[in-house]
N, CA, C and O atoms as a GROMACS GRO file, in nm:
protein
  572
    1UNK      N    1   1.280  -4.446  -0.111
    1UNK     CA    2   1.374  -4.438   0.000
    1UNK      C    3   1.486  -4.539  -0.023
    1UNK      O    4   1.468  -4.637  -0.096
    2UNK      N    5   1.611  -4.512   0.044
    2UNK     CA    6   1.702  -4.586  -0.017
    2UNK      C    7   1.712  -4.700   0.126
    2UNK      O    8   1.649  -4.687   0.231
    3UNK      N    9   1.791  -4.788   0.099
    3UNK     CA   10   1.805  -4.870   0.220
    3UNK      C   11   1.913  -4.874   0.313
    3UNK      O   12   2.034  -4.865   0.294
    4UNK      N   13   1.843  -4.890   0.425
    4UNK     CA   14   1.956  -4.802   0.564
    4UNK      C   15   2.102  -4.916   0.516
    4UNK      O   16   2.213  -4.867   0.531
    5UNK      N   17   2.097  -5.003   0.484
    5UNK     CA   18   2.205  -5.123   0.464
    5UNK      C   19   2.322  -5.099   0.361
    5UNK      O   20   2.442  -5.074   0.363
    6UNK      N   21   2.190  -5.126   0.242
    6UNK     CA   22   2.306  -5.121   0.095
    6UNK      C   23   2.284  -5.003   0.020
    6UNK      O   24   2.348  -4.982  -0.083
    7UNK      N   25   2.196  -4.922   0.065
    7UNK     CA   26   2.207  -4.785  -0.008
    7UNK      C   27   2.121  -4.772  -0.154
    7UNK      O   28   2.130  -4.679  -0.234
    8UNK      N   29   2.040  -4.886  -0.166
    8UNK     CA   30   1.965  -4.897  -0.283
    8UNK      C   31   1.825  -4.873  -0.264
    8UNK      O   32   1.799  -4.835  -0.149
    9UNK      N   33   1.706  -4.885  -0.358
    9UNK     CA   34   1.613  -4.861  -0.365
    9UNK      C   35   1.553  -4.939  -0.285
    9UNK      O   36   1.607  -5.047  -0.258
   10UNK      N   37   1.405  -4.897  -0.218
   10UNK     CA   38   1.332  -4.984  -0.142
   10UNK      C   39   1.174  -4.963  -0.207
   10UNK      O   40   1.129  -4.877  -0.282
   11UNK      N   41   1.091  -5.121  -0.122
   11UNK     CA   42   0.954  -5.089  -0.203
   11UNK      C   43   0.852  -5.074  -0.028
   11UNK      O   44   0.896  -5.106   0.082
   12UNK      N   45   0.755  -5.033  -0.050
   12UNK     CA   46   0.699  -5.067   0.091
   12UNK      C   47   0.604  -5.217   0.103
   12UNK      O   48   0.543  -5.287   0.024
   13UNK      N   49   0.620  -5.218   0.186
   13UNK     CA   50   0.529  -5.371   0.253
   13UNK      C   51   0.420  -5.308   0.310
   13UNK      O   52   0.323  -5.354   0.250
   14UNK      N   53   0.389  -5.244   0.376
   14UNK     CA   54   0.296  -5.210   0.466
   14UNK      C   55   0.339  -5.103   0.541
   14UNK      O   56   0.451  -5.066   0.576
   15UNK      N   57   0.193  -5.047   0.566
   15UNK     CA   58   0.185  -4.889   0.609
   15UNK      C   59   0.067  -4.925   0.659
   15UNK      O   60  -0.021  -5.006   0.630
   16UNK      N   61   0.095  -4.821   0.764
   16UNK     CA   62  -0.008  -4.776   0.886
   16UNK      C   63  -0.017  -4.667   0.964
   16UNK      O   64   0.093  -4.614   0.981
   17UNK      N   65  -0.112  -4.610   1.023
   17UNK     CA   66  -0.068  -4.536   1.122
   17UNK      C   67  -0.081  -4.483   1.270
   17UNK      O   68  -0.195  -4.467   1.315
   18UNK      N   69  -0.002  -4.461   1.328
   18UNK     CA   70   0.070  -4.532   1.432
   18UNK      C   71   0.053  -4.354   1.501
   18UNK      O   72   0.034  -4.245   1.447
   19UNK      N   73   0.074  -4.403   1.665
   19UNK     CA   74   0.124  -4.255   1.730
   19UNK      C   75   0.209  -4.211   1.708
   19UNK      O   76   0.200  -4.095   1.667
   20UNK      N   77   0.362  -4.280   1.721
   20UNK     CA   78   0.443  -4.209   1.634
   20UNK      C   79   0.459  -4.121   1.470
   20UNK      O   80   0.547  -4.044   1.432
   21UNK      N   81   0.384  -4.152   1.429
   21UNK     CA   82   0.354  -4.081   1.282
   21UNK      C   83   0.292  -4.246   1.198
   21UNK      O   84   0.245  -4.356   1.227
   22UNK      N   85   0.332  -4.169   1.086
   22UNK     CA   86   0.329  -4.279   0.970
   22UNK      C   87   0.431  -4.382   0.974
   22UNK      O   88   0.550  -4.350   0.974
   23UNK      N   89   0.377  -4.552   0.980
   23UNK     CA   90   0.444  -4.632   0.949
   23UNK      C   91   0.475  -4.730   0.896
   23UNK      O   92   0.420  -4.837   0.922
   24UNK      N   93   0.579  -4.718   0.799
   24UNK     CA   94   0.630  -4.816   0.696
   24UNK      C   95   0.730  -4.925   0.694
   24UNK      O   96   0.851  -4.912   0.706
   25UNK      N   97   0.649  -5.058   0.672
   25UNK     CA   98   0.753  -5.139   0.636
   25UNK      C   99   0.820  -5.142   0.510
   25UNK      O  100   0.756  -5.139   0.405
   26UNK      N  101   0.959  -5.146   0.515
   26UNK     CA  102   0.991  -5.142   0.367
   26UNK      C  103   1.140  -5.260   0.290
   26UNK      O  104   1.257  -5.278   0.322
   27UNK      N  105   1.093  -5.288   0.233
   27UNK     CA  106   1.210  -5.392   0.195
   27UNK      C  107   1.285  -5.324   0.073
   27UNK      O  108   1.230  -5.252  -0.011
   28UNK      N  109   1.452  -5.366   0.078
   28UNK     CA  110   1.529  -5.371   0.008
   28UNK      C  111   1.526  -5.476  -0.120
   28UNK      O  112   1.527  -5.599  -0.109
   29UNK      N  113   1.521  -5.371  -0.294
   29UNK     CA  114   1.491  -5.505  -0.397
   29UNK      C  115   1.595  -5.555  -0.390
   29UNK      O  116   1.598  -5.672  -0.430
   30UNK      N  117   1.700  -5.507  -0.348
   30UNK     CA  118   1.851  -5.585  -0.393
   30UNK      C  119   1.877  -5.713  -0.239
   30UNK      O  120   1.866  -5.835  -0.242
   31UNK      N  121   1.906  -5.638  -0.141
   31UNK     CA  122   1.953  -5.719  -0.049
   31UNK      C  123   1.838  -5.803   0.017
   31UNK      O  124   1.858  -5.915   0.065
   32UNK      N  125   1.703  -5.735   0.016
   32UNK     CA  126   1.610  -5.859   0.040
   32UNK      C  127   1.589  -5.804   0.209
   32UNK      O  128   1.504  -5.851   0.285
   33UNK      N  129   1.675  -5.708   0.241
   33UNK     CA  130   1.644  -5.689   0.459
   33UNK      C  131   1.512  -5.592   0.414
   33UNK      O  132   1.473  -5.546   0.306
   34UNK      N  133   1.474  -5.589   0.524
   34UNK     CA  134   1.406  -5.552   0.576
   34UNK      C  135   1.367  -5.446   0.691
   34UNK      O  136   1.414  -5.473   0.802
   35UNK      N  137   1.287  -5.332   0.682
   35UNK     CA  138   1.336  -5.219   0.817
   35UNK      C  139   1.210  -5.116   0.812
   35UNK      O  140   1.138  -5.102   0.714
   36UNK      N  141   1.193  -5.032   0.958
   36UNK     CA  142   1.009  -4.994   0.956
   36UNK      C  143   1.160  -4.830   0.974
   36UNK      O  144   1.274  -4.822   1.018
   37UNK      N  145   1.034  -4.710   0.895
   37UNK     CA  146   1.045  -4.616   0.932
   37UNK      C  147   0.902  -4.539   0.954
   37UNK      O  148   0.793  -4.566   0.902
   38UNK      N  149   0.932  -4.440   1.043
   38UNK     CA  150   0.831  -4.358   1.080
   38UNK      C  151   0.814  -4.214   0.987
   38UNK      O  152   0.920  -4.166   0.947
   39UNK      N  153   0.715  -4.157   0.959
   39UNK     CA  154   0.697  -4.005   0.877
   39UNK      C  155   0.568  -3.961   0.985
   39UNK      O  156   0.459  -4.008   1.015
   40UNK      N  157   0.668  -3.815   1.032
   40UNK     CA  158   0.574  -3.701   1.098
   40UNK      C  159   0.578  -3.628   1.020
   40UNK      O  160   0.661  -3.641   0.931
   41UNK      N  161   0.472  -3.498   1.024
   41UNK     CA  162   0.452  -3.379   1.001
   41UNK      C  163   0.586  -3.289   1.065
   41UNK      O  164   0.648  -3.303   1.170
   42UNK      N  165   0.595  -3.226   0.994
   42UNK     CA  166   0.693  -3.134   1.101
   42UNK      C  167   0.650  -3.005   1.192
   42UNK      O  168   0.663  -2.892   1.146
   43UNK      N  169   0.612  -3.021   1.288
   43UNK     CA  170   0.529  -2.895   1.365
   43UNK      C  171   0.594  -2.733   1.324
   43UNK      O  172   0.703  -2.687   1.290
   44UNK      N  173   0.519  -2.706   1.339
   44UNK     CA  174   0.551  -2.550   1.326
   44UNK      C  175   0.622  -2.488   1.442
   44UNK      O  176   0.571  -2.512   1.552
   45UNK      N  177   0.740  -2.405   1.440
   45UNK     CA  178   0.823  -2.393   1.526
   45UNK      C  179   0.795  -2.300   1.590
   45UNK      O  180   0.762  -2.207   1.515
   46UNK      N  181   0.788  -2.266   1.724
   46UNK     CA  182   0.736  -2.162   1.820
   46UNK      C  183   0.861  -2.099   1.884
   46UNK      O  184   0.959  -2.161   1.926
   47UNK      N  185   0.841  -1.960   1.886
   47UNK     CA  186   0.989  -1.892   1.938
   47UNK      C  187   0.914  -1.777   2.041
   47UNK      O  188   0.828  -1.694   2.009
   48UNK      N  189   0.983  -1.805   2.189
   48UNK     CA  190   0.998  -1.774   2.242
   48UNK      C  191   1.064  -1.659   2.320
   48UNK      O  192   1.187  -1.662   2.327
   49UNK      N  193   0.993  -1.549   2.385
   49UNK     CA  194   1.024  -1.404   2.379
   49UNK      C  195   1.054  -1.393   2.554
   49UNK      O  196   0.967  -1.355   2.632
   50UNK      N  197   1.185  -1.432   2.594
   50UNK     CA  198   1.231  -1.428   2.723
   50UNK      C  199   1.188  -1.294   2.792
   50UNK      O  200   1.104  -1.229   2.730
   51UNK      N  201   1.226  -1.251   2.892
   51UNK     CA  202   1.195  -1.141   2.985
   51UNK      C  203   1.322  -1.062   2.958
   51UNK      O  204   1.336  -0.975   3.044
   52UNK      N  205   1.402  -1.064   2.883
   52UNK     CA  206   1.507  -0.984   2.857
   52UNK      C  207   1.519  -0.958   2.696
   52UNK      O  208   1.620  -0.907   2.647
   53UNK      N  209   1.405  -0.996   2.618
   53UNK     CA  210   1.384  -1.004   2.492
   53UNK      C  211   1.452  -1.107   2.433
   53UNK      O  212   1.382  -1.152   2.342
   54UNK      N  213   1.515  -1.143   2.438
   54UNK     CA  214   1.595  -1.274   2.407
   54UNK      C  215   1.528  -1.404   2.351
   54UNK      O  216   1.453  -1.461   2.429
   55UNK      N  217   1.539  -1.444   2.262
   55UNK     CA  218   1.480  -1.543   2.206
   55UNK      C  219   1.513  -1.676   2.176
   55UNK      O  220   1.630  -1.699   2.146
   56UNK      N  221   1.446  -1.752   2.179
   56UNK     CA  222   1.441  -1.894   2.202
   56UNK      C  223   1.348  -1.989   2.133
   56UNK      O  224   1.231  -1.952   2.146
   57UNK      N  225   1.362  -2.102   2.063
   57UNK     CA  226   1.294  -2.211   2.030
   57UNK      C  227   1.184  -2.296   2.171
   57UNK      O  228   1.229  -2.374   2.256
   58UNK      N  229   1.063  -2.258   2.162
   58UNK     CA  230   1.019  -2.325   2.264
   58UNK      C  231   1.036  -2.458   2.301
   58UNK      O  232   1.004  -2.542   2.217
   59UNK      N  233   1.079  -2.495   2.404
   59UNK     CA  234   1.110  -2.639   2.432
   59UNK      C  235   1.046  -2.690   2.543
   59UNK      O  236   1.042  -2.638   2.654
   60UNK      N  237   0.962  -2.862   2.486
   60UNK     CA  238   0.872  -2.909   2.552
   60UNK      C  239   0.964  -2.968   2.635
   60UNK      O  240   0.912  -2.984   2.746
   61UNK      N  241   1.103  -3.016   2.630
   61UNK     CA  242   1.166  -3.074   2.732
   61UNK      C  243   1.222  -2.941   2.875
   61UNK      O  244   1.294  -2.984   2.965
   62UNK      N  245   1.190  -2.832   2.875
   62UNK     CA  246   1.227  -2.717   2.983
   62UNK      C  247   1.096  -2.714   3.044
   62UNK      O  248   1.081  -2.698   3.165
   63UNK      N  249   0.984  -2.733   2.948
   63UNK     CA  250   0.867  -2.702   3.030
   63UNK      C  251   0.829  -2.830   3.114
   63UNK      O  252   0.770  -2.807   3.220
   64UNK      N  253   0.855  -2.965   3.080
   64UNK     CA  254   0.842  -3.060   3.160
   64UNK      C  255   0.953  -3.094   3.251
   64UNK      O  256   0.925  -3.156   3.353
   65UNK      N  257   1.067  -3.064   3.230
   65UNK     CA  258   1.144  -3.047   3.365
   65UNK      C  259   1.068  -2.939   3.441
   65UNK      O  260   1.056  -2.962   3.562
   66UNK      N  261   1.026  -2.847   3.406
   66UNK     CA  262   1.021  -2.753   3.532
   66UNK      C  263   0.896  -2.771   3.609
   66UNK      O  264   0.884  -2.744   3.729
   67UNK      N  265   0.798  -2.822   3.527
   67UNK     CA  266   0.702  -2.936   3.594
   67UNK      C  267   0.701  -3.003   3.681
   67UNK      O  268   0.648  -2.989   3.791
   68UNK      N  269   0.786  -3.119   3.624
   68UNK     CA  270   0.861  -3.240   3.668
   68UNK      C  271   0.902  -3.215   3.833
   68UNK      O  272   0.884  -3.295   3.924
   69UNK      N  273   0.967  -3.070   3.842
   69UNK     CA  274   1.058  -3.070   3.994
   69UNK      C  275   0.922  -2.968   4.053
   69UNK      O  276   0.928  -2.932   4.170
   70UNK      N  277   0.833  -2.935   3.989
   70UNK     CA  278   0.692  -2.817   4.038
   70UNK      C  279   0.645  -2.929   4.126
   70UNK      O  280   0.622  -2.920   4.247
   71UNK      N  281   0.633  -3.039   4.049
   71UNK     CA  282   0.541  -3.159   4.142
   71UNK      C  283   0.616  -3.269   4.202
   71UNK      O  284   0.571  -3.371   4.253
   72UNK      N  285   0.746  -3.231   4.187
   72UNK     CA  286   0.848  -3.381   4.280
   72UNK      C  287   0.748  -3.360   4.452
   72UNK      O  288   0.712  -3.261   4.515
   73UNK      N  289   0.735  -3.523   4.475
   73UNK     CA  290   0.688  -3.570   4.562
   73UNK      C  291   0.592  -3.504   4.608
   73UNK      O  292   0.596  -3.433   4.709
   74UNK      N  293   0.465  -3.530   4.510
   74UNK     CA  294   0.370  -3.490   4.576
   74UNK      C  295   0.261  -3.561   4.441
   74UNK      O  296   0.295  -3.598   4.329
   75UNK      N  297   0.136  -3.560   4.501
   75UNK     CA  298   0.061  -3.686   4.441
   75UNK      C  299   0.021  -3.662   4.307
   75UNK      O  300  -0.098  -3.668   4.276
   76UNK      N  301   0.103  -3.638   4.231
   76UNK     CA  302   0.034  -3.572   4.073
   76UNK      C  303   0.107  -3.728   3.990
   76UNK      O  304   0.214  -3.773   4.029
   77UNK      N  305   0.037  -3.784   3.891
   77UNK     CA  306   0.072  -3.842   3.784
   77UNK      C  307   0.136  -3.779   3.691
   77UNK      O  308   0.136  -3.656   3.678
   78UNK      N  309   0.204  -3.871   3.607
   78UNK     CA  310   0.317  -3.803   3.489
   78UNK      C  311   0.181  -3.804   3.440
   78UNK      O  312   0.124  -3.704   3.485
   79UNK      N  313   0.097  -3.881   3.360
   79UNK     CA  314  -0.039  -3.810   3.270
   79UNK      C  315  -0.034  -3.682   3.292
   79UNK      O  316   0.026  -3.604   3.218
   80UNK      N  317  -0.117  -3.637   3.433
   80UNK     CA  318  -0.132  -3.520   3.443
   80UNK      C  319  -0.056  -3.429   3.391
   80UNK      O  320  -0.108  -3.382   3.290
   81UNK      N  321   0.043  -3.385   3.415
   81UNK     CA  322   0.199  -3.311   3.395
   81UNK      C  323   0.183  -3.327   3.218
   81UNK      O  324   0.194  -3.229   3.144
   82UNK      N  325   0.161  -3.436   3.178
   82UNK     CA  326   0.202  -3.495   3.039
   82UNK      C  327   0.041  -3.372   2.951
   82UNK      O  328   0.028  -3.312   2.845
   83UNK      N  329  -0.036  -3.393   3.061
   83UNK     CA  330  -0.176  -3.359   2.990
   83UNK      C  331  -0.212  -3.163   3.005
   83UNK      O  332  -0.296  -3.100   2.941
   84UNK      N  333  -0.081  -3.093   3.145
   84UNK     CA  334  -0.073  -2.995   3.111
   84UNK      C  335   0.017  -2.929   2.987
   84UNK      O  336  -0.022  -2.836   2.916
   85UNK      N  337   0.149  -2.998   2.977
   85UNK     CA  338   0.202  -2.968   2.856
   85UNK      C  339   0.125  -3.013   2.739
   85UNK      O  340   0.120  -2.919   2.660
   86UNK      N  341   0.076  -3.093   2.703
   86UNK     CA  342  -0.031  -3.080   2.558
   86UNK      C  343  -0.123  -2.983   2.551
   86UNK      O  344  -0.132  -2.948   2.434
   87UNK      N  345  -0.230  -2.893   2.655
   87UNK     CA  346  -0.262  -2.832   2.671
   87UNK      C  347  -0.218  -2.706   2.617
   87UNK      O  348  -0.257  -2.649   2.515
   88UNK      N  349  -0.131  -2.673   2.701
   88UNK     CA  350  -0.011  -2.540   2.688
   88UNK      C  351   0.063  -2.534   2.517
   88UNK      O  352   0.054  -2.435   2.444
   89UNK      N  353   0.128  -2.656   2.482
   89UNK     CA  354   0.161  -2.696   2.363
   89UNK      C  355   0.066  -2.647   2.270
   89UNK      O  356   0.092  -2.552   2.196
   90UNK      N  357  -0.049  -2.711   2.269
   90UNK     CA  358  -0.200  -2.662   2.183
   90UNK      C  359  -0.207  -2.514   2.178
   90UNK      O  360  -0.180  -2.451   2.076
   91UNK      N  361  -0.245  -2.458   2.296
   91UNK     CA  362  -0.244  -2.305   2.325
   91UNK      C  363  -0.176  -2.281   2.247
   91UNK      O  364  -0.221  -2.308   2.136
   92UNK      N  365  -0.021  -2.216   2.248
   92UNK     CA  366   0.096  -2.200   2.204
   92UNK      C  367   0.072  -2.225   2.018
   92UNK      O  368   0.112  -2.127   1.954
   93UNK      N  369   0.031  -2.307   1.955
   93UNK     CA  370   0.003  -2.317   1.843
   93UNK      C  371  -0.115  -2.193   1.805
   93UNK      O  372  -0.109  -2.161   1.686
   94UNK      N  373  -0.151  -2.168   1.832
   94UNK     CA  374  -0.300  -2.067   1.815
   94UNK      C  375  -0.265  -1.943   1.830
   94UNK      O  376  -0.332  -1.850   1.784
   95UNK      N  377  -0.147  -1.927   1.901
   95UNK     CA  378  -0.121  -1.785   1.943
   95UNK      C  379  -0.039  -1.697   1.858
   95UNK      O  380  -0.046  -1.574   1.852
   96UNK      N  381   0.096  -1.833   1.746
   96UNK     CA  382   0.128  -1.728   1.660
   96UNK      C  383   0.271  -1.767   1.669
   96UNK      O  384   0.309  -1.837   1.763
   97UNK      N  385   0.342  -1.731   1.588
   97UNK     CA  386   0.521  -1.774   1.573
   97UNK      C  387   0.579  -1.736   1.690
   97UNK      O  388   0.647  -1.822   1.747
   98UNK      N  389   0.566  -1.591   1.759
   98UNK     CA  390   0.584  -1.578   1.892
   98UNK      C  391   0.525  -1.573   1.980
   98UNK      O  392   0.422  -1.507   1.975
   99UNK      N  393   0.570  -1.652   2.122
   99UNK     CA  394   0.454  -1.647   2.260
   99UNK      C  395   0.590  -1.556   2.369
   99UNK      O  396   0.712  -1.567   2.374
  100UNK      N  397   0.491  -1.471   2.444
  100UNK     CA  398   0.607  -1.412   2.544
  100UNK      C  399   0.610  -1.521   2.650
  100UNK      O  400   0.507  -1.586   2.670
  101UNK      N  401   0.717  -1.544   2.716
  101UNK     CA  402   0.754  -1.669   2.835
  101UNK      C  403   0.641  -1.640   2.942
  101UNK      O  404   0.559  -1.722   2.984
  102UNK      N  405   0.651  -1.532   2.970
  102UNK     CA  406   0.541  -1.482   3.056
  102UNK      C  407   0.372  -1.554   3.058
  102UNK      O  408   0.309  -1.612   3.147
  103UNK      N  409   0.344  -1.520   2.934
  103UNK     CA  410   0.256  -1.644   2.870
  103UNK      C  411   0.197  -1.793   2.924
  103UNK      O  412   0.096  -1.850   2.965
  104UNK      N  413   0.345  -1.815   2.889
  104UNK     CA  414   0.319  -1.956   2.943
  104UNK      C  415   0.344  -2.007   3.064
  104UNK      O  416   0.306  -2.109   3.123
  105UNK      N  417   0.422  -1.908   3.092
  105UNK     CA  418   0.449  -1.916   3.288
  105UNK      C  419   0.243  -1.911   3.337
  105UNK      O  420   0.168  -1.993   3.390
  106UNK      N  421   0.229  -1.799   3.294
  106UNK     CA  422   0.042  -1.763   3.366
  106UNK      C  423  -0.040  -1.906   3.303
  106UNK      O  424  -0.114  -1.969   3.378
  107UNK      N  425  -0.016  -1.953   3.147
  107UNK     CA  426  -0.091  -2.075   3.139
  107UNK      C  427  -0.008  -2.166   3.186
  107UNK      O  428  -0.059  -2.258   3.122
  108UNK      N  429   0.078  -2.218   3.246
  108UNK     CA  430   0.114  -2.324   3.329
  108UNK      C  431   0.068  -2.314   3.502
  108UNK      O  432   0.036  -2.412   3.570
  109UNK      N  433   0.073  -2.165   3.553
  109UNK     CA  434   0.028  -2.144   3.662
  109UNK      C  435  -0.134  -2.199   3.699
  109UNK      O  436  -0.164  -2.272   3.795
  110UNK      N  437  -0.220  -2.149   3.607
  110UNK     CA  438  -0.366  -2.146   3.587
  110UNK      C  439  -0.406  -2.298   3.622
  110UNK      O  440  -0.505  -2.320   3.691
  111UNK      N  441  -0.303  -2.431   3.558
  111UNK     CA  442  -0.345  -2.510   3.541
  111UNK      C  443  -0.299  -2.614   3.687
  111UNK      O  444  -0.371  -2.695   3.746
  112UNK      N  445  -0.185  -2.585   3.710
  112UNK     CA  446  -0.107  -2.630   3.880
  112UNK      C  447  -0.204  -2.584   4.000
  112UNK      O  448  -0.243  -2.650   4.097
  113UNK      N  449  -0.231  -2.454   3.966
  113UNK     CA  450  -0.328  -2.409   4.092
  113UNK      C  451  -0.472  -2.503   4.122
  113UNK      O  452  -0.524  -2.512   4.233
  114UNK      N  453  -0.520  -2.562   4.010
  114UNK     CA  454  -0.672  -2.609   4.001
  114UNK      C  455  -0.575  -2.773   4.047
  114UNK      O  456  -0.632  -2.839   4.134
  115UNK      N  457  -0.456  -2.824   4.000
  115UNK     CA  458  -0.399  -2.941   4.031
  115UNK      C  459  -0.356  -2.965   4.160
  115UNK      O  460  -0.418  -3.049   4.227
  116UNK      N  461  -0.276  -2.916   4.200
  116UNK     CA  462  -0.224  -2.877   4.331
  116UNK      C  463  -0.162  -2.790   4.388
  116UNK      O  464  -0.063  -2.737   4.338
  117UNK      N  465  -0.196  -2.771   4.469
  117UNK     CA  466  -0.155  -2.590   4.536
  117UNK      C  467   0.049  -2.587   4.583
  117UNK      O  468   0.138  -2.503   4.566
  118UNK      N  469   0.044  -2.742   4.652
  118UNK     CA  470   0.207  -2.713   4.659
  118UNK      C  471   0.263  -2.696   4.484
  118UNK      O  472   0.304  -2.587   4.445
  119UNK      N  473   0.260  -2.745   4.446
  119UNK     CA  474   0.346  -2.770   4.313
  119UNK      C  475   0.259  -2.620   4.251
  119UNK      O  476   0.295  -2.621   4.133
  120UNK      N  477   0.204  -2.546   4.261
  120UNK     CA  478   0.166  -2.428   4.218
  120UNK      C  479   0.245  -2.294   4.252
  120UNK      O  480   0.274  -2.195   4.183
  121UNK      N  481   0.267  -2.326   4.379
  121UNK     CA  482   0.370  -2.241   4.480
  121UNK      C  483   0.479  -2.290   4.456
  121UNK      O  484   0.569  -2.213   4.491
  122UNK      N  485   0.525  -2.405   4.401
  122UNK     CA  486   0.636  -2.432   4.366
  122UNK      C  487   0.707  -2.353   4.255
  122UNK      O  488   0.821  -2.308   4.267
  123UNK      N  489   0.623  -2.338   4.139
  123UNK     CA  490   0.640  -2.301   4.036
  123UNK      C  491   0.631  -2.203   3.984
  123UNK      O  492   0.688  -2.163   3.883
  124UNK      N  493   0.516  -2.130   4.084
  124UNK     CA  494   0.565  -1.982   4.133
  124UNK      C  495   0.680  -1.913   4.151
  124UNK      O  496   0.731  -1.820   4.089
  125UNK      N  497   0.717  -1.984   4.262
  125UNK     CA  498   0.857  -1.919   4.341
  125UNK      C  499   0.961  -1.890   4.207
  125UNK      O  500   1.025  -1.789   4.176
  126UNK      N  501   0.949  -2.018   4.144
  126UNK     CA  502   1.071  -2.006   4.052
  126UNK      C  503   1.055  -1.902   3.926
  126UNK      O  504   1.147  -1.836   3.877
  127UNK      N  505   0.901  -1.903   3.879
  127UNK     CA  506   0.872  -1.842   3.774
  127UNK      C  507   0.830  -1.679   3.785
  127UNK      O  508   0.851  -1.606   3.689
  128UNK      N  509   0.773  -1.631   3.905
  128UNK     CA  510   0.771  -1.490   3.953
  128UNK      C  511   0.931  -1.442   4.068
  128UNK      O  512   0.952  -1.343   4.138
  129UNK      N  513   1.023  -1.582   4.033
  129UNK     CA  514   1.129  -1.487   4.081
  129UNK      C  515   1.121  -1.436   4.210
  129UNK      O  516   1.156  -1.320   4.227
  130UNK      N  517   1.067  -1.523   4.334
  130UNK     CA  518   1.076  -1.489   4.437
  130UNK      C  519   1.201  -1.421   4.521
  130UNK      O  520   1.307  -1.482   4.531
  131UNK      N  521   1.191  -1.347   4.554
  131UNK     CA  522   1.309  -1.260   4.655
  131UNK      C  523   1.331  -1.304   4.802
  131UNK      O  524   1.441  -1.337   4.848
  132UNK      N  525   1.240  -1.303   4.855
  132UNK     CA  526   1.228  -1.350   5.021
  132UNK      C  527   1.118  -1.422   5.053
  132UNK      O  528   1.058  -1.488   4.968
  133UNK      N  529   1.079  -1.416   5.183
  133UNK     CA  530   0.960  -1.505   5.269
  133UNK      C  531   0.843  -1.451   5.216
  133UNK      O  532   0.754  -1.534   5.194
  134UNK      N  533   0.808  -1.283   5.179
  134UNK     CA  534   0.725  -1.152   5.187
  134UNK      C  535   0.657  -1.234   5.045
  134UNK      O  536   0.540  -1.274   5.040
  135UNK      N  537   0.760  -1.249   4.932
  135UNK     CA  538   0.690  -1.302   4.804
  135UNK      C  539   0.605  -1.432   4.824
  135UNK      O  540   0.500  -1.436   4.759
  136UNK      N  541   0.639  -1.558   4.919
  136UNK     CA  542   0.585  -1.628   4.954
  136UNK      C  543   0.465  -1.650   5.021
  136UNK      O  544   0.382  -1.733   4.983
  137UNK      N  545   0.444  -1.551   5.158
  137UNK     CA  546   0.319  -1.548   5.185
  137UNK      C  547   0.194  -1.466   5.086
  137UNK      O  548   0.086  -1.519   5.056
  138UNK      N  549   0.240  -1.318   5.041
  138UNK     CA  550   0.154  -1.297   4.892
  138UNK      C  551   0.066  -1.426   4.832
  138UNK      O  552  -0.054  -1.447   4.847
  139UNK      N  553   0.148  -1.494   4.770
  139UNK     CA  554   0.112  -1.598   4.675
  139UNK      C  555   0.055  -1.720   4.761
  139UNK      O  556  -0.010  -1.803   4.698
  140UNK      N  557   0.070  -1.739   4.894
  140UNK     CA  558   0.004  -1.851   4.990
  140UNK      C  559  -0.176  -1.758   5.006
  140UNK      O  560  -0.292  -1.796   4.988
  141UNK      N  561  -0.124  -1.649   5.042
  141UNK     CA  562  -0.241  -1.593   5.081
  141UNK      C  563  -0.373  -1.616   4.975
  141UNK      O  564  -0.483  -1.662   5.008
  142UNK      N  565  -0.332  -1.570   4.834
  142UNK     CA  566  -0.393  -1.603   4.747
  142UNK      C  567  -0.469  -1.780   4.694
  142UNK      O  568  -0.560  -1.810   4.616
  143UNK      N  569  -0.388  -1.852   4.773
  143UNK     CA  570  -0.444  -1.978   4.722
  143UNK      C  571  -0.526  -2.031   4.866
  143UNK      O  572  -0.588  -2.138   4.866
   0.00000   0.00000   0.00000
């Protein structure tokens, strides 16, 4: 690896590994600095099959916003939230280069309902596309 500084060769000092990936200390032979980089795997990329066929790179930052506002103010921990997207994430690996959105709307539902029922109905509304009051009691009735 060359060095983020002077652009020359580097040796490593030390390696470990870390949650972030692999990590290396590594020094510059010429300038003598010093600097840590990290090495991940590169995950396998999951593409996403919208409701209009339309396709998309799955993104863990859409599914935790939509989380995120499923459970605004109401007693759920970021763990939790953090521990349904790894879940779902995992799933999603097993299933294959493409997952339909639909998919993961029903495994995100599955897992809010057993968590909490508002933030389930929350995430409902948005993800079955509620129309009026009529779609709302349906889905109350059920929980």
């Amino acid at each position: 690896m060359k060095c983020v500084y002077c652009k020359l060769n580097t040796r490593v000092t030390d390696k470990r590994e870390s949650p972030n990936g692999t990590r290396r200390r590594r020094e510059c032979l010429k300038c003598k600095k010093r600097f840590t980089t990290y090495e991940k795997a590169d995950k396998k990329s999951i593409i996403i099959v919208k409701k209009d066929n339309r396709r998309e790179p799955f993104s863990v930052d859409k599914l935790k916003d939509g989380l995120m506002r499923a459970c605004m103010k109401r007693p759920i921990s970021v763990e939790k939230i953090e521990k349904i997207i790894e879940d779902v994430e995992e799933k999603l690996k097993s299933k294959g280069k493409e997952v339909r959105s639909n998919k993961i709307g029903k495994m995100v539902m599955s897992r809010l309902k057993k968590l909490d029922k508002v933030a389930y109905i929350r995430f409902a509304s948005v993800y079955m596309d509620f129309k009026d009051i009529k779609d709302f009691k349906e889905v109350i009735s059920e929980v």
